[in-house]
PyMOL Python script that loads the backbone (N, CA, C, O; Angstrom):
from pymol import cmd

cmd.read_pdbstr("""\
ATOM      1  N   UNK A   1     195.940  94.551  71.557  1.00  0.00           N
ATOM      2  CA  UNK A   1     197.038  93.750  71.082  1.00  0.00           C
ATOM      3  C   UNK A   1     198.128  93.712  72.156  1.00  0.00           C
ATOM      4  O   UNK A   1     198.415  94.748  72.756  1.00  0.00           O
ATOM      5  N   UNK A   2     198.704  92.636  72.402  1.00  0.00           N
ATOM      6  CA  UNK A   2     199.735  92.184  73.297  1.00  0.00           C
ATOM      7  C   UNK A   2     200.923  92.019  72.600  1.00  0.00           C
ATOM      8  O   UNK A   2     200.755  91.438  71.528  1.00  0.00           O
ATOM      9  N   UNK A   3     201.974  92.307  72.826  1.00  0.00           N
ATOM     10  CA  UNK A   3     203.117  91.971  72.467  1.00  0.00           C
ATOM     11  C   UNK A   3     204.136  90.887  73.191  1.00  0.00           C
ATOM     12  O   UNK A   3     204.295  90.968  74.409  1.00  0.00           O
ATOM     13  N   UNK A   4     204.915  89.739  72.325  1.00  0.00           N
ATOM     14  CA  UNK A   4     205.688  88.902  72.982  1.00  0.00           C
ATOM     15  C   UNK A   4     207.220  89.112  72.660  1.00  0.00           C
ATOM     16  O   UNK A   4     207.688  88.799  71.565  1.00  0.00           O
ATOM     17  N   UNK A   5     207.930  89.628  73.620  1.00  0.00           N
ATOM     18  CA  UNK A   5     209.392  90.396  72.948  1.00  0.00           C
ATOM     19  C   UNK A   5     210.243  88.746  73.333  1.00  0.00           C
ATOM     20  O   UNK A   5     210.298  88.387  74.510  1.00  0.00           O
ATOM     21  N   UNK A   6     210.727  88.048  72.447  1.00  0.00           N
ATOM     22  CA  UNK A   6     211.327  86.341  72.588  1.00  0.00           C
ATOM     23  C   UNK A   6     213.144  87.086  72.476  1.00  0.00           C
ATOM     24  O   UNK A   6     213.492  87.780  71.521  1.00  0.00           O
ATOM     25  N   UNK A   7     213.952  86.779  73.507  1.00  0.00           N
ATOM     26  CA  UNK A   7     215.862  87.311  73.502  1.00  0.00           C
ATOM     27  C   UNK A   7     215.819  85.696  73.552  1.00  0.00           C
ATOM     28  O   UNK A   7     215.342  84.929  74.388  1.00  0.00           O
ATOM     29  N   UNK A   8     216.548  85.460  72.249  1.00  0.00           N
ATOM     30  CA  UNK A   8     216.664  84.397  72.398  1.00  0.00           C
ATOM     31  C   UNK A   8     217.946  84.387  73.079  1.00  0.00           C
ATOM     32  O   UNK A   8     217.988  83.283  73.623  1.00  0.00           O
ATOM     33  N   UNK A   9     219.308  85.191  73.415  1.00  0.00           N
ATOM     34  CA  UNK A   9     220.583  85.042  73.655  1.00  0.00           C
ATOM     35  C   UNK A   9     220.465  84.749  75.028  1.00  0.00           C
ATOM     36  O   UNK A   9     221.215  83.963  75.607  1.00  0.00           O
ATOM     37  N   UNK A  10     219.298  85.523  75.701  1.00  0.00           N
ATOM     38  CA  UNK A  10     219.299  85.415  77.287  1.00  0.00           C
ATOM     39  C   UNK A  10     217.792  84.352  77.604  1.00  0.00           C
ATOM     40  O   UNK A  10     217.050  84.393  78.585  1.00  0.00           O
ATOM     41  N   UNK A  11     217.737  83.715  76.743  1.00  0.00           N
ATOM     42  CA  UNK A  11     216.553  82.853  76.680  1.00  0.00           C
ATOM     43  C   UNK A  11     215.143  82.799  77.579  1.00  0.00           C
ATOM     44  O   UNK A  11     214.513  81.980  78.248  1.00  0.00           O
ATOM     45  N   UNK A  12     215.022  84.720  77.010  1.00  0.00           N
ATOM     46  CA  UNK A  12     213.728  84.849  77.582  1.00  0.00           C
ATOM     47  C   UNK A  12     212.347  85.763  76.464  1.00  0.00           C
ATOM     48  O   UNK A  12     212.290  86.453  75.446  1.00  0.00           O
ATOM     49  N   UNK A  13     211.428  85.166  77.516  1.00  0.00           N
ATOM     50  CA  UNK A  13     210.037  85.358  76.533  1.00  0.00           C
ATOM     51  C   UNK A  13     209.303  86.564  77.376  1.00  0.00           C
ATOM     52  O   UNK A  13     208.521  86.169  78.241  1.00  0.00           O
ATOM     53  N   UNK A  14     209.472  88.123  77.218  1.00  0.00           N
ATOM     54  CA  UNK A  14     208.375  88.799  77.941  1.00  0.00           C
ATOM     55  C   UNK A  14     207.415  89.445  77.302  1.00  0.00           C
ATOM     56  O   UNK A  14     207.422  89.944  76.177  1.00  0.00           O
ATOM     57  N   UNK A  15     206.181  89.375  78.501  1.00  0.00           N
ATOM     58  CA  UNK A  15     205.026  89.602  77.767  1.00  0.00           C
ATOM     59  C   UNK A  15     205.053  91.383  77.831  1.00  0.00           C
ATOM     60  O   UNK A  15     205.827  92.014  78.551  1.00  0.00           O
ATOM     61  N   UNK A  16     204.020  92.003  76.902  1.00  0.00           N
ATOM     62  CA  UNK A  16     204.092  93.392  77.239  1.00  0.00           C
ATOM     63  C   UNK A  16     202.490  93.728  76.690  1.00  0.00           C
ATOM     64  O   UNK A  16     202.224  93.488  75.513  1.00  0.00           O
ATOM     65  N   UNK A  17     201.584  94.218  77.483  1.00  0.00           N
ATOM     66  CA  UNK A  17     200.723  94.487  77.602  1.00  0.00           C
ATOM     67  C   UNK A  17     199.930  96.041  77.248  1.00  0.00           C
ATOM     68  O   UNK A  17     198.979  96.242  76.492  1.00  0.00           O
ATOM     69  N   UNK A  18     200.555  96.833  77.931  1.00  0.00           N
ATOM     70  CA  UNK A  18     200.597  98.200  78.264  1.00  0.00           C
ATOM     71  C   UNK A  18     201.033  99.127  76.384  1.00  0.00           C
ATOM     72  O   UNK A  18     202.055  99.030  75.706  1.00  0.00           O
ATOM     73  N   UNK A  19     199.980  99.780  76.171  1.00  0.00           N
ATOM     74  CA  UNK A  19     200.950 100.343  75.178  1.00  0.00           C
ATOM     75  C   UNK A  19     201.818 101.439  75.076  1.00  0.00           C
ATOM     76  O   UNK A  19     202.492 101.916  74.164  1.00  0.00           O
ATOM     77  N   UNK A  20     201.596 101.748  76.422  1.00  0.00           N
ATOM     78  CA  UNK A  20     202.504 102.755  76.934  1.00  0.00           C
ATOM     79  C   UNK A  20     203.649 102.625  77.103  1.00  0.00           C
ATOM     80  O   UNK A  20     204.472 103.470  76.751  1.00  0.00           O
ATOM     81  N   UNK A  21     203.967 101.414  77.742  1.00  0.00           N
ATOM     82  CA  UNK A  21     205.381 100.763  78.050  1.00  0.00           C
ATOM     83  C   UNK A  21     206.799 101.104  77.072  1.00  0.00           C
ATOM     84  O   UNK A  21     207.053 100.927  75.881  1.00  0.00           O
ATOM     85  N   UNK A  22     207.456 101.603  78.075  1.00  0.00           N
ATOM     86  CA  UNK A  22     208.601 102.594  77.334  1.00  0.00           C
ATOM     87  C   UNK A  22     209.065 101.135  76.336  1.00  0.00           C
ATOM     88  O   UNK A  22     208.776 101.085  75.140  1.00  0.00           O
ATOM     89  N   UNK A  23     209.676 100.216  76.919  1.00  0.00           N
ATOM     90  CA  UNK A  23     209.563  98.972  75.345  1.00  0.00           C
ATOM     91  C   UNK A  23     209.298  99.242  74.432  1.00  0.00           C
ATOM     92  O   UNK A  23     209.999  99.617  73.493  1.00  0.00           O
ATOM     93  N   UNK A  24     208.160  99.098  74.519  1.00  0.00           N
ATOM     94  CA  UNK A  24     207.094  98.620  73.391  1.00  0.00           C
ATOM     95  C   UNK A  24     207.122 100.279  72.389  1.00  0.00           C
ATOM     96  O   UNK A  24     207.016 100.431  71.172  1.00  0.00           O
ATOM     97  N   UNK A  25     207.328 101.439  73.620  1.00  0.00           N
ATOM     98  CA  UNK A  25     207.347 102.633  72.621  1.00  0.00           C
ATOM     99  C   UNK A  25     208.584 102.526  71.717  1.00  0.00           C
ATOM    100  O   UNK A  25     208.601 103.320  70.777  1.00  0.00           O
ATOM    101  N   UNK A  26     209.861 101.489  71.865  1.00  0.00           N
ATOM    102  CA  UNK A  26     210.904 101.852  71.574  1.00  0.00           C
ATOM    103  C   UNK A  26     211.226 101.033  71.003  1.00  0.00           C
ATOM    104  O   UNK A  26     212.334 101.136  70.478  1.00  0.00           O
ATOM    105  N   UNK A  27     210.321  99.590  70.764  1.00  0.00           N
ATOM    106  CA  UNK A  27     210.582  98.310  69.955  1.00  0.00           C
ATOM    107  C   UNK A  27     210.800  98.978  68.393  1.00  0.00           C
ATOM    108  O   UNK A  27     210.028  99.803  67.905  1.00  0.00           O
ATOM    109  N   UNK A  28     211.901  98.493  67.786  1.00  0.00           N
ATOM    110  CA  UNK A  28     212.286  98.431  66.329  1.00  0.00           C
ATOM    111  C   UNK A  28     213.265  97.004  65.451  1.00  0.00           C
ATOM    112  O   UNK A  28     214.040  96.245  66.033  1.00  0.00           O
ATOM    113  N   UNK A  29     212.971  96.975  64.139  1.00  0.00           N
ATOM    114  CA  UNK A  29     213.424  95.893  63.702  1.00  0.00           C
ATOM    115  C   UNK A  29     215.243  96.244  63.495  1.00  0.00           C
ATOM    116  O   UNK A  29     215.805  97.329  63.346  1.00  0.00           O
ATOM    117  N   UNK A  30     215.718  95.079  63.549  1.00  0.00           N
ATOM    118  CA  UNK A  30     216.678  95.108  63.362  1.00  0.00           C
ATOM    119  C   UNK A  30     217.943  94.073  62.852  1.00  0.00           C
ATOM    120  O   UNK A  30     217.720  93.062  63.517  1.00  0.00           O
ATOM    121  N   UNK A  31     218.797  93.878  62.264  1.00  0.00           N
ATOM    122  CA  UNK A  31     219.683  93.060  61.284  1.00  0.00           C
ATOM    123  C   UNK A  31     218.825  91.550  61.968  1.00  0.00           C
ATOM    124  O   UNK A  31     218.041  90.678  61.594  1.00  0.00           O
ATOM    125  N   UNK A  32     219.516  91.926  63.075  1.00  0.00           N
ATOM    126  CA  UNK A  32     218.913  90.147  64.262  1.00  0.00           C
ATOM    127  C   UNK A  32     218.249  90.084  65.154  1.00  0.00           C
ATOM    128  O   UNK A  32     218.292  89.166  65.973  1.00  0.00           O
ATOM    129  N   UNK A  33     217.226  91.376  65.207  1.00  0.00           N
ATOM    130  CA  UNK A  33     215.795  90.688  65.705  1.00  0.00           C
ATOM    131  C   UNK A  33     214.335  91.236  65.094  1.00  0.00           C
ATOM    132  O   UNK A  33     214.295  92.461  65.205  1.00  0.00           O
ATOM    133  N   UNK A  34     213.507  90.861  64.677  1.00  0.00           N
ATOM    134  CA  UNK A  34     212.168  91.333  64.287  1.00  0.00           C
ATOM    135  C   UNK A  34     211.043  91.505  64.603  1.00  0.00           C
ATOM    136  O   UNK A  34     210.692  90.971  65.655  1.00  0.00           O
ATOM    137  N   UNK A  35     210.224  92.158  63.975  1.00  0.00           N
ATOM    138  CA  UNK A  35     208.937  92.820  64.555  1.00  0.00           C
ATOM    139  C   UNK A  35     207.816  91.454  63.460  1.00  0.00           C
ATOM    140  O   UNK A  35     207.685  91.243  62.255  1.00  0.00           O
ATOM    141  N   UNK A  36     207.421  91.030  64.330  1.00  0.00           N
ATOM    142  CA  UNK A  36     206.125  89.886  63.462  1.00  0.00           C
ATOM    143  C   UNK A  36     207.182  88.832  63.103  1.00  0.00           C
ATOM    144  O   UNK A  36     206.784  88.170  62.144  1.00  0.00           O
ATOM    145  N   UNK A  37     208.156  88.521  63.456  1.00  0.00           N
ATOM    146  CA  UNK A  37     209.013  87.391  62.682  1.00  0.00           C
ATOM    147  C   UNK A  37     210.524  87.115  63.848  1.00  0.00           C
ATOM    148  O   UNK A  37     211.148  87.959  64.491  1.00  0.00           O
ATOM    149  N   UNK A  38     210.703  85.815  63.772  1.00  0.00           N
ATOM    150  CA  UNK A  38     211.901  86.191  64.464  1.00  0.00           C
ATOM    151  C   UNK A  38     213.557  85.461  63.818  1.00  0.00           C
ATOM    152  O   UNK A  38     213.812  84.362  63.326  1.00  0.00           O
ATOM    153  N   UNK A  39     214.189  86.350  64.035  1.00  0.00           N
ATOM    154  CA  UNK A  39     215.695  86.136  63.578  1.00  0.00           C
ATOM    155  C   UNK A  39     216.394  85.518  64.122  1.00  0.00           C
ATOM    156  O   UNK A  39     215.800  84.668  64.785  1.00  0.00           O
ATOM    157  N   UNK A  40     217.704  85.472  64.232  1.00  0.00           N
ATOM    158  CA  UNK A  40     219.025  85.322  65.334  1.00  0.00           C
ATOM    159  C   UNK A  40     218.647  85.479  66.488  1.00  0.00           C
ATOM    160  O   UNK A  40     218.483  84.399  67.055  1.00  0.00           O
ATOM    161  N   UNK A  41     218.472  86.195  66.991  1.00  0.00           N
ATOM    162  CA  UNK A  41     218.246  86.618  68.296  1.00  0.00           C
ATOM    163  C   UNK A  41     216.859  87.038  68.904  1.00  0.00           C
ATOM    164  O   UNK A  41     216.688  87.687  69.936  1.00  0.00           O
ATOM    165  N   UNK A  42     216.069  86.622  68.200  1.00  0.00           N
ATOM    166  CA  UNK A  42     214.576  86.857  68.375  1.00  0.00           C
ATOM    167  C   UNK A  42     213.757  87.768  67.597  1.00  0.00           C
ATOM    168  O   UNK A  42     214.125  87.968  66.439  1.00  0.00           O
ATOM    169  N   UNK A  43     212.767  88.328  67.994  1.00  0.00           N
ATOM    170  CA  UNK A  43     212.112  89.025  67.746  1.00  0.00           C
ATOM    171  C   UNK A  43     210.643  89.374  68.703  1.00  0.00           C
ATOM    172  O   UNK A  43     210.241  88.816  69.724  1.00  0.00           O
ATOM    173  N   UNK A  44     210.051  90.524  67.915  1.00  0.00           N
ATOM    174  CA  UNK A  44     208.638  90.937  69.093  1.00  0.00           C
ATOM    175  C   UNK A  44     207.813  90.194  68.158  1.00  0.00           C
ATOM    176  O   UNK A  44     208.148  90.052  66.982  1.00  0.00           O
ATOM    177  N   UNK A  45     206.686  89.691  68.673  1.00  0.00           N
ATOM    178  CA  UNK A  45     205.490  88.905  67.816  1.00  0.00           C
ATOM    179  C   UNK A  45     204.118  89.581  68.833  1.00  0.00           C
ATOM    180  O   UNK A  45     204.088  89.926  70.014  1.00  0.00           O
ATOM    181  N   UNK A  46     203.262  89.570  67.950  1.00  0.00           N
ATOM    182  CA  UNK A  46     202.025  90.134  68.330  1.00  0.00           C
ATOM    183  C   UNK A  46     201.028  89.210  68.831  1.00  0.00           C
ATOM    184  O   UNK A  46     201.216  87.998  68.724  1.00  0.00           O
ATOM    185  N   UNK A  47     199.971  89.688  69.377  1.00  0.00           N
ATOM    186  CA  UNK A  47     198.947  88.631  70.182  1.00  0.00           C
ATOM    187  C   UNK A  47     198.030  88.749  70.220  1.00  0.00           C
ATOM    188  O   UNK A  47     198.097  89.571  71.135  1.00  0.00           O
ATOM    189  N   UNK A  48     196.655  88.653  69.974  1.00  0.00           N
ATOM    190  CA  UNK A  48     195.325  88.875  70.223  1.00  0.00           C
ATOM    191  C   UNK A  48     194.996  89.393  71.669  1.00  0.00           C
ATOM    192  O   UNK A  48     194.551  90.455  72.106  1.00  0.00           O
ATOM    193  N   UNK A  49     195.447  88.056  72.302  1.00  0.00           N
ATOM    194  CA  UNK A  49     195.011  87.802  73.996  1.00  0.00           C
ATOM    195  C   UNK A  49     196.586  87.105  74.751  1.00  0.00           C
ATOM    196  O   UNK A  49     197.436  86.292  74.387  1.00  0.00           O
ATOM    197  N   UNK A  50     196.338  88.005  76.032  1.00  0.00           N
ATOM    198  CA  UNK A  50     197.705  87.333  76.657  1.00  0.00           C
ATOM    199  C   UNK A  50     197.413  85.421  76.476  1.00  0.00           C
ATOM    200  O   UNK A  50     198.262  84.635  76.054  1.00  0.00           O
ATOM    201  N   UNK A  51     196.621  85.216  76.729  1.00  0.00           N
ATOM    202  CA  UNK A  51     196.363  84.000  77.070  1.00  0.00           C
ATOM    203  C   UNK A  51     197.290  83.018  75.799  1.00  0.00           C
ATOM    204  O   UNK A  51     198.003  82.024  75.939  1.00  0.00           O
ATOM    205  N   UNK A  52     196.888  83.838  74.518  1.00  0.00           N
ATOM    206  CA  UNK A  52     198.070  82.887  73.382  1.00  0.00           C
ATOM    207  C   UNK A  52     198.791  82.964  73.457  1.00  0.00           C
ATOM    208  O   UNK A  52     199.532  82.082  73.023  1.00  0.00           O
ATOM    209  N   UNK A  53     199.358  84.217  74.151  1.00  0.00           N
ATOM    210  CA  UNK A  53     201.257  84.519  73.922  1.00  0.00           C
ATOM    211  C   UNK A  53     201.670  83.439  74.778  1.00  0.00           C
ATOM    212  O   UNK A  53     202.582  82.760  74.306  1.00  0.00           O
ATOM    213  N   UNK A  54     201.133  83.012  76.203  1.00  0.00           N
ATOM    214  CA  UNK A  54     201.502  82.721  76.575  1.00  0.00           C
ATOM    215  C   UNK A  54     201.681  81.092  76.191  1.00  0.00           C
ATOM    216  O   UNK A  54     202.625  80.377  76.526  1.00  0.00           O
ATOM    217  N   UNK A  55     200.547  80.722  75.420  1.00  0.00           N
ATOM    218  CA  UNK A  55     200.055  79.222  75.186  1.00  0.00           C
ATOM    219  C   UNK A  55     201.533  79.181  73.643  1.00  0.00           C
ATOM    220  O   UNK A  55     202.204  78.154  73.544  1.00  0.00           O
ATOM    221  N   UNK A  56     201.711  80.003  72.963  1.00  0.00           N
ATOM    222  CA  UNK A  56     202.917  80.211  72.239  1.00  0.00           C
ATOM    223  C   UNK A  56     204.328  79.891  72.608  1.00  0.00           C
ATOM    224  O   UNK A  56     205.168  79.231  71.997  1.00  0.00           O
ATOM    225  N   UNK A  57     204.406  80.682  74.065  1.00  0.00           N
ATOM    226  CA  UNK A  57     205.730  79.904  74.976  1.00  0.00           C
ATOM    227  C   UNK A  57     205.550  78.821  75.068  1.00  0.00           C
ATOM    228  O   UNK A  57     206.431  78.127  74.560  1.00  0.00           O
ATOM    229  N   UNK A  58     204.268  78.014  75.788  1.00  0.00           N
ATOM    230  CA  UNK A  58     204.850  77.453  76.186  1.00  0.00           C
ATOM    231  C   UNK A  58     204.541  75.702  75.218  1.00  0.00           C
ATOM    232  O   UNK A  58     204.563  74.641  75.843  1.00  0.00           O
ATOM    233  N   UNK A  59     204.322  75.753  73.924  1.00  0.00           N
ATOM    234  CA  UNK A  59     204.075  75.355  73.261  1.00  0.00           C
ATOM    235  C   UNK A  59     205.224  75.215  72.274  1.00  0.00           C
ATOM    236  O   UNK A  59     205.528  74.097  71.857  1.00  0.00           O
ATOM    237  N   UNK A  60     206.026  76.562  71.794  1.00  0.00           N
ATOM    238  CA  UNK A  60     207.382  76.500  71.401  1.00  0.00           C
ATOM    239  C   UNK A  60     208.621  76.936  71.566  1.00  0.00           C
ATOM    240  O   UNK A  60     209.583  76.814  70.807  1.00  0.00           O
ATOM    241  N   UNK A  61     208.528  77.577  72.849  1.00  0.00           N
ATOM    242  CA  UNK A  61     209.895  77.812  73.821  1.00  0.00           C
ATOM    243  C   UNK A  61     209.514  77.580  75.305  1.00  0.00           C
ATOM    244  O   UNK A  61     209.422  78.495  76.124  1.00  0.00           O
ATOM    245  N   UNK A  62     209.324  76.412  75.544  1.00  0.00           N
ATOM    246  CA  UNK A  62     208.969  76.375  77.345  1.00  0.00           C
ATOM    247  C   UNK A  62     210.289  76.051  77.914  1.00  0.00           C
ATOM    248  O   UNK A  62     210.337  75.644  79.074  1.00  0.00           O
ATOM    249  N   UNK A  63     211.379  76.190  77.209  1.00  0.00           N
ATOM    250  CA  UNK A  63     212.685  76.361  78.306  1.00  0.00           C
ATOM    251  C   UNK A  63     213.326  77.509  78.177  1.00  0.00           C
ATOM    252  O   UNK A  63     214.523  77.630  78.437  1.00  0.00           O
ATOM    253  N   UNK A  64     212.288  78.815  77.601  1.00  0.00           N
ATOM    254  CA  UNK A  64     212.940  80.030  77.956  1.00  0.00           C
ATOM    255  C   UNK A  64     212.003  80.588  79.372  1.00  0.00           C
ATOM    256  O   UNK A  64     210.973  79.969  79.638  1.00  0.00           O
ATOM    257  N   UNK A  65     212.362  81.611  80.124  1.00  0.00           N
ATOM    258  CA  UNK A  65     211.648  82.403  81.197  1.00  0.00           C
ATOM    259  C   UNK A  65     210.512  82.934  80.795  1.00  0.00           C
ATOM    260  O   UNK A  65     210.745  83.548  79.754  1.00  0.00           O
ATOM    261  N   UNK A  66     209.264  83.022  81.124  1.00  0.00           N
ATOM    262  CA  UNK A  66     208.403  83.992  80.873  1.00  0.00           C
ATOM    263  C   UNK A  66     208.148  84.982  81.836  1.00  0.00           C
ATOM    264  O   UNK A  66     207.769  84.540  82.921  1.00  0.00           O
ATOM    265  N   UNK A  67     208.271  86.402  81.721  1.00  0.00           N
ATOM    266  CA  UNK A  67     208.316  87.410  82.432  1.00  0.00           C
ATOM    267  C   UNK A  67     207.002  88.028  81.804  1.00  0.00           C
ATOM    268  O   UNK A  67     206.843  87.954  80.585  1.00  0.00           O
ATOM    269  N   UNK A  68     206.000  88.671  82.660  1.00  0.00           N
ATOM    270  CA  UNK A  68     205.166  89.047  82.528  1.00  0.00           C
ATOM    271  C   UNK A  68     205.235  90.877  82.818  1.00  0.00           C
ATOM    272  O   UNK A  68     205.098  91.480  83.882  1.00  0.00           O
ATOM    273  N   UNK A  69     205.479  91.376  81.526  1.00  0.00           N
ATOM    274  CA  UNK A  69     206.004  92.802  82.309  1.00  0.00           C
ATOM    275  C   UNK A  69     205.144  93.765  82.430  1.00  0.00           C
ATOM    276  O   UNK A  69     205.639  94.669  83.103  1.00  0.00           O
ATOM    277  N   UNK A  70     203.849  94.044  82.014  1.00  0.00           N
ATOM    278  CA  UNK A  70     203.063  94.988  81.651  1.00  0.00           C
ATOM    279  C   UNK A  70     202.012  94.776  81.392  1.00  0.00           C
ATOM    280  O   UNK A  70     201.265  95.690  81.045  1.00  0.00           O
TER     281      UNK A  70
END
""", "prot")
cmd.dss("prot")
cmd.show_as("cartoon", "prot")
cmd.util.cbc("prot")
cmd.orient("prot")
């Protein structure tokens, strides 16, 4: 499973791969952003294969950054 962490404030989309990745160890929900859903300010959404997360950007946010972190 891949993770897609979407900030919407700084209008970016990164991918996170690794499940090690201090992130991803430290991702939690919160008032305005969510885990499987996104809020105000985004949220992390899950992925099968990088290949959707990415087809996800750029399908319904292709004017945020995609950073590929992990």
């Amino acid at each position: 499973m891949v993770w897609l962490n979407v900030d919407r404030p700084t209008k970016k989309c990164t991918l996170h791969m690794n499940s090690s990745c201090t992130y991803l160890l430290k991702k939690s929900e919160t008032d305005n952003k969510g885990i499987g859903n996104l809020k105000r300010d985004g949220g992390w959404l899950s992925f099968t294969d990088p290949k959707l997360a990415k087809l996800y950007h750029q399908s319904n946010l292709p004017e945020y950054e995609f950073i590929d972190h992990c």
